[in-house]
N, CA, C and O atoms as CSV, one atom per row, in Angstrom:
chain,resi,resn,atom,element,x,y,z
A,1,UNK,N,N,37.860,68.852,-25.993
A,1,UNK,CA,C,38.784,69.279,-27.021
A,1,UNK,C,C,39.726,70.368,-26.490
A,1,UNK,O,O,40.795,70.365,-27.102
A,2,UNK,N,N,39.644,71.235,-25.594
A,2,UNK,CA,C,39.907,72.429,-25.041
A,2,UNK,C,C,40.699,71.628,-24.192
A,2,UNK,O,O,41.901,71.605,-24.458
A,3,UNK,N,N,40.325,71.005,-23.289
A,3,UNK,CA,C,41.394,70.549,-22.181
A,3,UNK,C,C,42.480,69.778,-22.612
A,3,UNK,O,O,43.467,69.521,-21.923
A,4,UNK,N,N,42.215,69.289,-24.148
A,4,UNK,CA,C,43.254,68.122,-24.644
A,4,UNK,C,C,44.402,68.875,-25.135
A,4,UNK,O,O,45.566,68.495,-25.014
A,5,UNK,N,N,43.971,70.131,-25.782
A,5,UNK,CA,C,44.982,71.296,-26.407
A,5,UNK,C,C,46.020,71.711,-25.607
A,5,UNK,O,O,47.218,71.798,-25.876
A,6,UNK,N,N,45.124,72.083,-24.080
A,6,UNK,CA,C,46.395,72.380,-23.591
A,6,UNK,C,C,46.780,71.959,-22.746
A,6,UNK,O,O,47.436,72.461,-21.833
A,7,UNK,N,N,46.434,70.965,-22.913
A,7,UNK,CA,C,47.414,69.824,-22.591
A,7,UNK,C,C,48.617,69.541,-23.096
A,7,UNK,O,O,49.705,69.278,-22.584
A,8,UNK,N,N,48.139,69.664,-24.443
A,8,UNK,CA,C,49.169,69.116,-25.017
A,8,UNK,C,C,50.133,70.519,-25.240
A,8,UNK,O,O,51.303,70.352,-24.895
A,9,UNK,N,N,49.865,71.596,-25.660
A,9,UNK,CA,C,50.866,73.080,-25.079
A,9,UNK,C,C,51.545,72.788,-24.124
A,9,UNK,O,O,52.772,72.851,-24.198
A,10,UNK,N,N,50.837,72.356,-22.877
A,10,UNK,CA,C,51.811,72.451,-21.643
A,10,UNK,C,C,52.624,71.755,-21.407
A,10,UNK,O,O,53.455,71.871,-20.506
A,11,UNK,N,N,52.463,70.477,-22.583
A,11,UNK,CA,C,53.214,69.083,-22.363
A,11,UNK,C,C,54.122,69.596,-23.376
A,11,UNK,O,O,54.888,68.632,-23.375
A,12,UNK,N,N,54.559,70.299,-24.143
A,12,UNK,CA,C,55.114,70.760,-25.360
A,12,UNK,C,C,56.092,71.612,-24.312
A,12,UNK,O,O,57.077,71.010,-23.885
A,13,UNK,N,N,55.886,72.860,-23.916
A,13,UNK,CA,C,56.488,73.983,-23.159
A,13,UNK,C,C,57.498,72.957,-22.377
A,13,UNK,O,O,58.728,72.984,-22.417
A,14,UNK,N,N,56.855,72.256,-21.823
A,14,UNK,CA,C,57.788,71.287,-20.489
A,14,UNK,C,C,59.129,70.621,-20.495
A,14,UNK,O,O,60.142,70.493,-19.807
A,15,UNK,N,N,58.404,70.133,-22.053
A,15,UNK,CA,C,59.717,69.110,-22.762
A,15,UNK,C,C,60.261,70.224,-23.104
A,15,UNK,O,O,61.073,70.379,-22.192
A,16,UNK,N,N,60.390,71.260,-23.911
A,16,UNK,CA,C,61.267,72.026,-24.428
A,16,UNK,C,C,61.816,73.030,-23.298
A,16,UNK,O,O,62.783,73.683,-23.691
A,17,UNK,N,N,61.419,73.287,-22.019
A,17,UNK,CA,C,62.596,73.960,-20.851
A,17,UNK,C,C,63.317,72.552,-20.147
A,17,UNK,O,O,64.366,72.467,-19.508
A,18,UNK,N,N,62.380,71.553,-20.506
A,18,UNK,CA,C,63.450,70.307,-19.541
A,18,UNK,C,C,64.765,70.161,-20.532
A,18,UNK,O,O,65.931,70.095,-20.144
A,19,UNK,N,N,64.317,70.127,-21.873
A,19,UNK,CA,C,65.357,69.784,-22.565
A,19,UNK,C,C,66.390,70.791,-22.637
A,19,UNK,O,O,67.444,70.360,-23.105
A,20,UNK,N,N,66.390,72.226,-22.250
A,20,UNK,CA,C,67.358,73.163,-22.527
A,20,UNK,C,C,67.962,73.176,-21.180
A,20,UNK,O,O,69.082,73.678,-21.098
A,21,UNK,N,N,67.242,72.566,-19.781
A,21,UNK,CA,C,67.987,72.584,-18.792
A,21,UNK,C,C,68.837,71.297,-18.684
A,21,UNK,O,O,69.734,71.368,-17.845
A,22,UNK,N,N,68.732,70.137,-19.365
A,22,UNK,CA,C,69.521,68.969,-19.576
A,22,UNK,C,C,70.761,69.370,-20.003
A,22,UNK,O,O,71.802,69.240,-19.359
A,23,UNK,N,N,70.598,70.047,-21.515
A,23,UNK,CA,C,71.503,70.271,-22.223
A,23,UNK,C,C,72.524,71.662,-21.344
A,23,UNK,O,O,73.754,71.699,-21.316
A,24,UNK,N,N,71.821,72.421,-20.870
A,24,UNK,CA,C,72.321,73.358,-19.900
A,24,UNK,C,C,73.215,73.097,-18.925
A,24,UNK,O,O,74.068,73.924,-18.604
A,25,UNK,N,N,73.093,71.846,-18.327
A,25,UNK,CA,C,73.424,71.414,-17.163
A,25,UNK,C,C,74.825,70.553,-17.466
A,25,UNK,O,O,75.715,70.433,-16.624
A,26,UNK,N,N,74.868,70.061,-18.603
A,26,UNK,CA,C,76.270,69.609,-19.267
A,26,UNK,C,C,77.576,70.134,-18.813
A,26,UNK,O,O,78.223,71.012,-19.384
A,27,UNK,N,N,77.919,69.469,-17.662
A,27,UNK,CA,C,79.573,69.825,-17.543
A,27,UNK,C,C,80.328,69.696,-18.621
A,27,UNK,O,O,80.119,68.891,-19.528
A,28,UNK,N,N,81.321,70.564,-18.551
A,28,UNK,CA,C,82.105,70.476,-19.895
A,28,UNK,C,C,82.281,70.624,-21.054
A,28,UNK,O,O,83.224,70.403,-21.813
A,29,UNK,N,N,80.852,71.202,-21.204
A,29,UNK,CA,C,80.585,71.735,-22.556
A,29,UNK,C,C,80.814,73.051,-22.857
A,29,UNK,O,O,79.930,73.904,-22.769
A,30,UNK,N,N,81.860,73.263,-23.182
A,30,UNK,CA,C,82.422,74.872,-23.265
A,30,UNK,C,C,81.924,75.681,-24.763
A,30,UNK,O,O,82.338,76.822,-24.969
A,31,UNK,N,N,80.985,74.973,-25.798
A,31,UNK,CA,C,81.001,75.472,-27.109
A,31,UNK,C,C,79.886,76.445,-27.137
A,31,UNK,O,O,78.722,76.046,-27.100
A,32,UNK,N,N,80.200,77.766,-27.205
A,32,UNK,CA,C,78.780,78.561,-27.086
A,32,UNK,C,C,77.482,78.219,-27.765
A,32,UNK,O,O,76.329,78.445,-27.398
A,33,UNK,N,N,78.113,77.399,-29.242
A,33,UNK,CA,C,77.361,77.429,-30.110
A,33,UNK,C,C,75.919,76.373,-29.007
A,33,UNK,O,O,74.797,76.820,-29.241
A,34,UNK,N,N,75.923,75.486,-28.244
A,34,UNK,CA,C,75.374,74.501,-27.636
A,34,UNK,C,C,74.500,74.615,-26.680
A,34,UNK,O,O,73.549,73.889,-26.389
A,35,UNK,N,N,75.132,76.187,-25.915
A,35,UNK,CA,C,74.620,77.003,-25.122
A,35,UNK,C,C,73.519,77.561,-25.896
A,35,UNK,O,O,72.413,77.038,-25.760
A,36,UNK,N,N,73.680,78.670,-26.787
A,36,UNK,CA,C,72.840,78.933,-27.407
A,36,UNK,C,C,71.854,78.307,-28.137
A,36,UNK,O,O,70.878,78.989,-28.448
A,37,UNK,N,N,71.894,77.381,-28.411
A,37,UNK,CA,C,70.804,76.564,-28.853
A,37,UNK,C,C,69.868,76.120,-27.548
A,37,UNK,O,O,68.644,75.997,-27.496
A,38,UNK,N,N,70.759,75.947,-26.629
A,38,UNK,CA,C,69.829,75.726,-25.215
A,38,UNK,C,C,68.884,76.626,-25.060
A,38,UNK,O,O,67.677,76.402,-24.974
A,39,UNK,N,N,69.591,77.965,-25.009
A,39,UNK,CA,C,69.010,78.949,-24.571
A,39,UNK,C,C,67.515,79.466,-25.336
A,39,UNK,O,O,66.588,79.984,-24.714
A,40,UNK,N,N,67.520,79.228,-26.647
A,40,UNK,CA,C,66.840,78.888,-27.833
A,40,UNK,C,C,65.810,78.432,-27.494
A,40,UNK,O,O,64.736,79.011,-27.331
A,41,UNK,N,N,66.214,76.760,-27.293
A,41,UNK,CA,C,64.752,76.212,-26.770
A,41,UNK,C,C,64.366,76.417,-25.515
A,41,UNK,O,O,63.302,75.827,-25.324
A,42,UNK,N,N,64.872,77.180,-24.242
A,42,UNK,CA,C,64.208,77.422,-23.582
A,42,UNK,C,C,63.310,79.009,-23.959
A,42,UNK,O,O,62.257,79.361,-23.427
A,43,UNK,N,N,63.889,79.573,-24.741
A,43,UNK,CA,C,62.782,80.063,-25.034
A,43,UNK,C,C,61.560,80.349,-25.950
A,43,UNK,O,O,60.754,81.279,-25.963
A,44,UNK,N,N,61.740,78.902,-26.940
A,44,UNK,CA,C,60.170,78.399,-27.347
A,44,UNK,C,C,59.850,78.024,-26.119
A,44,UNK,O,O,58.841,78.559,-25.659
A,45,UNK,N,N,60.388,77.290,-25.475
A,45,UNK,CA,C,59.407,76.577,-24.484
A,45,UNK,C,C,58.763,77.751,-23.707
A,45,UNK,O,O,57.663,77.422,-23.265
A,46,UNK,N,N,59.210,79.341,-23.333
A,46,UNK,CA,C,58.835,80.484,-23.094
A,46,UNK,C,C,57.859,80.536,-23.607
A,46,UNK,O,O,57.012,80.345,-22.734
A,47,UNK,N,N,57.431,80.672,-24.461
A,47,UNK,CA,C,56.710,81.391,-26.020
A,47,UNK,C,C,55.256,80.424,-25.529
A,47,UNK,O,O,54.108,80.713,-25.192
A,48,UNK,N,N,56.200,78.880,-25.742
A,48,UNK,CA,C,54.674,78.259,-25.724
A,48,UNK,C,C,53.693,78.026,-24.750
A,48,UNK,O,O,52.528,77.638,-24.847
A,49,UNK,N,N,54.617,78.441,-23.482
A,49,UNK,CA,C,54.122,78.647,-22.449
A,49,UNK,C,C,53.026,79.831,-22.231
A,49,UNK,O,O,51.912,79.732,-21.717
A,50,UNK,N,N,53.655,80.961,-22.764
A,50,UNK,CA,C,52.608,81.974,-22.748
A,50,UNK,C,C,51.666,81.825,-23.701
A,50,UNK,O,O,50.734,82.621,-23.582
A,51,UNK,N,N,51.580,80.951,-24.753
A,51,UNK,CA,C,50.832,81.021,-25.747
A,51,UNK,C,C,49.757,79.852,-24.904
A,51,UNK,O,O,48.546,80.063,-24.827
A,52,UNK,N,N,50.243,78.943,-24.464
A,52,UNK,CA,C,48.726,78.233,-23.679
A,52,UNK,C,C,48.209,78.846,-22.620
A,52,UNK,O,O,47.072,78.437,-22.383
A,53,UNK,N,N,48.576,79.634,-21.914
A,53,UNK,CA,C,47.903,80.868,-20.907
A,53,UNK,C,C,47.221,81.200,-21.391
A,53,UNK,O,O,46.069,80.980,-21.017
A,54,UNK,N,N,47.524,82.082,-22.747
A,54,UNK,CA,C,46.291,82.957,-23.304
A,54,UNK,C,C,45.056,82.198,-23.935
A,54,UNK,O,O,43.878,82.510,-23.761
A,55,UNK,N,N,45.703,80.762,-24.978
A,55,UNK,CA,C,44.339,79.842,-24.685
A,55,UNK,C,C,43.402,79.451,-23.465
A,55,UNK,O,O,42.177,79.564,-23.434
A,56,UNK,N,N,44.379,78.886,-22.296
A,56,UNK,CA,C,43.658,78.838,-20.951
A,56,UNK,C,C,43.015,80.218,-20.924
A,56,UNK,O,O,41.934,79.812,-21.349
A,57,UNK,N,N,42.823,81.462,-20.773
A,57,UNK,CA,C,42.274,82.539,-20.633
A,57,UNK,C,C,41.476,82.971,-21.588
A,57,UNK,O,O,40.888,84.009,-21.284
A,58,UNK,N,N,41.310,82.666,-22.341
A,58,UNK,CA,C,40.611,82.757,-24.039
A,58,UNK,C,C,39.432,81.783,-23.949
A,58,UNK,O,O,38.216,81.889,-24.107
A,59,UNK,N,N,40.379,80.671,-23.593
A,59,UNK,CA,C,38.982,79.352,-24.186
A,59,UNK,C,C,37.794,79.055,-22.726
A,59,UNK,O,O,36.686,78.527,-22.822
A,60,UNK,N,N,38.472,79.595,-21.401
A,60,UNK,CA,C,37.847,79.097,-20.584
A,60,UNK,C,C,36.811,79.504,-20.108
A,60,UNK,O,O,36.241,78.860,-19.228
């Protein structure tokens, strides 16, 4: 149950910095508003990252 959790955290964190570096990586996209939302989810994907560490360190 423990290994499936964070699993699935880490699989969560991953998608949400891949997806802000996709959207990041957009030539041509000059609208801050787009940026910032990037920037956004890279940092849930921050958040959730540290938040399955402290499970990994908690549960193990």
């Amino acid at each position: 149950m423990t290994d499936s959790l964070i699993a699935v955290f880490s699989a969560a964190a991953l998608a949400l910095v891949l997806t802000s570096a996709l959207r990041l990586s957009r030539v041509g996209s000059t609208d801050p508003s787009h940026e910032a939302r990037s920037v956004t989810l890279a940092l849930y994907g921050g958040v959730v990252a540290v938040v399955t560490l402290g499970l990994f360190i908690a549960l193990a």
